[in-house]
VOMIDO-66935 format. One record per residue (C-alpha): residue number from 0; z, x, y. Coordinates in steps of 0.1 Angstrom, whole numbers, padded with zeros to 4 digits. Example, Ala and Ser with C-alpha at 12.3 -4.5 7.8 and 13.67 -1.06 7.14 Angstrom:
<nodes>
(0 (0078 0123 -0045)) (1 (0071 0137 -0011)) 
</nodes>
This chain:
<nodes>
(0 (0583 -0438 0023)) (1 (0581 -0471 0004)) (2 (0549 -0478 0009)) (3 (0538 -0444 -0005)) (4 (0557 -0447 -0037)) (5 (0544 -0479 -0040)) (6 (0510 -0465 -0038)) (7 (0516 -0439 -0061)) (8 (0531 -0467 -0091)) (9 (0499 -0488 -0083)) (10 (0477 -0459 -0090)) (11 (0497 -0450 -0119)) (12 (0491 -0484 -0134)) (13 (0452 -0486 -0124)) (14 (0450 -0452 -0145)) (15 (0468 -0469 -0174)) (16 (0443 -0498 -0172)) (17 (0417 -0482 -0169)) (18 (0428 -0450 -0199)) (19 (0427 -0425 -0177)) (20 (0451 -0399 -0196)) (21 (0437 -0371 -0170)) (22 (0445 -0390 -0142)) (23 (0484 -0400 -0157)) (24 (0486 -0360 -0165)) (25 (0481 -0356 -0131)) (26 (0501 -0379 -0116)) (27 (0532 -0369 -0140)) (28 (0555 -0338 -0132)) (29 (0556 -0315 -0163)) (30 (0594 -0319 -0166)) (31 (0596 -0356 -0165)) (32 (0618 -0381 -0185)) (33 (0605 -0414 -0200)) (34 (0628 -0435 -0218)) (35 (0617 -0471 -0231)) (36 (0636 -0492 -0263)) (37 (0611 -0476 -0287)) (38 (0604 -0439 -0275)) (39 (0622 -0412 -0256)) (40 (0602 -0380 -0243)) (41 (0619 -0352 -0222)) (42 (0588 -0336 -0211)) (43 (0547 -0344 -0201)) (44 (0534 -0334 -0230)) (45 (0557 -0355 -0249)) (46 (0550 -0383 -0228)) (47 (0516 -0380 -0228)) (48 (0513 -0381 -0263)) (49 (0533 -0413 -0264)) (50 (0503 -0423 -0236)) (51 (0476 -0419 -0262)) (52 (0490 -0433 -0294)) (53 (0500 -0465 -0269)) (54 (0464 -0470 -0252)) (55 (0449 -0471 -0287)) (56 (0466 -0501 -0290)) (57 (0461 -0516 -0251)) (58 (0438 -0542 -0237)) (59 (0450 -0543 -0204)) (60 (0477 -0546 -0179)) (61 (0488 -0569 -0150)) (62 (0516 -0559 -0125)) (63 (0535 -0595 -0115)) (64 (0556 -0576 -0085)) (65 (0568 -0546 -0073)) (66 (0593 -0531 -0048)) (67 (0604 -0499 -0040)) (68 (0637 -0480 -0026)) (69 (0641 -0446 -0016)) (70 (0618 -0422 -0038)) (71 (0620 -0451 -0067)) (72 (0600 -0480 -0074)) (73 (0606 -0510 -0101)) (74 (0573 -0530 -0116)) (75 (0574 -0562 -0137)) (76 (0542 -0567 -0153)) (77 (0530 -0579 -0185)) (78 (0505 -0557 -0209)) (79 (0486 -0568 -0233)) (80 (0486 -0552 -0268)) (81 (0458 -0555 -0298)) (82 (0478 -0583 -0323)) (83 (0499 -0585 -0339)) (84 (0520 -0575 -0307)) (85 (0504 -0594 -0281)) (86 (0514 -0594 -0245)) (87 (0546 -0579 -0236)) (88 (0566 -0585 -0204)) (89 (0576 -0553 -0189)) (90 (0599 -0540 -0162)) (91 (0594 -0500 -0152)) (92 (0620 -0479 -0129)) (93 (0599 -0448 -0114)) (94 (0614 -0420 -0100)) (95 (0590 -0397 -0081)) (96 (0597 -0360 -0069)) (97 (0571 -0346 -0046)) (98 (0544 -0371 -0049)) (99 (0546 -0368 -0090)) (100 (0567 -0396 -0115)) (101 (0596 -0374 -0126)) (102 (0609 -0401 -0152)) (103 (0599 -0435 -0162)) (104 (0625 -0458 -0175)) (105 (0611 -0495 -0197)) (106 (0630 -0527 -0203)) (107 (0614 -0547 -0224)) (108 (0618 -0569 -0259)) (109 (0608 -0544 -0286)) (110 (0604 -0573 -0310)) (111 (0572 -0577 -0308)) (112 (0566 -0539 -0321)) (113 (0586 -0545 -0352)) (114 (0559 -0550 -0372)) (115 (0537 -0520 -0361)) (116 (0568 -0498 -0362)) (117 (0575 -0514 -0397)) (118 (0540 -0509 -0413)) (119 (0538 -0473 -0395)) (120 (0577 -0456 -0393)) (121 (0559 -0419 -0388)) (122 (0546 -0438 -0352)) (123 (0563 -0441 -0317)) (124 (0549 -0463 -0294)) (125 (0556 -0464 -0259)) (126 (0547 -0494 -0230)) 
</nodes>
């Protein structure tokens, strides 16, 4: 089972590289939880909208490692923001329910948002 969430984070990631908000709907469960140091979301639609505002702002991302344990899997990776944020180090905890991410939970330093956030209080980001 591993191996198959593990598959299903890479593929996550690959469709946050490449933007793909219609694959990430897809892959998401409608009653999902995300969670990061910046943004909370208690549903898909929330969390998609979170998506959006974030990838305006994304060059790219690069997963570091990975592992996985029962139906969750943890990835460290760094993303790499327009400035002035920069790249971030990230580490994701994925739950997955039936082949979909049921909640996402980030660790990161939110420092480097401060000054979006800052110039731009109406806006959540999330990473």
């Amino acid at each position: 089972m591993s191996e198959n969430i593990l598959e299903l984070g890479e593929a996550y990631f690959d469709a946050l590289n490449k933007k793909d908000v219609q694959k990430i709907t897809e892959m998401v469960h409608p009653e999902m939880r995300f969670k990061s140091p910046v943004a909370e979301e208690s549903n898909r639609d929330g969390f998609l909208a979170s998506v959006r505002r974030m990838l305006v702002n994304v060059r790219g991302l690069r997963v570091k490692s990975r592992f996985a344990s029962g139906n969750q899997a943890m990835f460290a990776y760094e993303m790499s923001f327009n400035e002035p944020v920069g790249t971030v180090k990230v580490a994701s905890l994925i739950t997955f329910e039936g082949g979909q991410i049921k909640s996402i939970e980030l660790f990161f330093d939110a420092r480097p948002f401060e000054k979006v956030m800052a110039a731009h209080p109406e806006a959540k980001m999330a990473a």
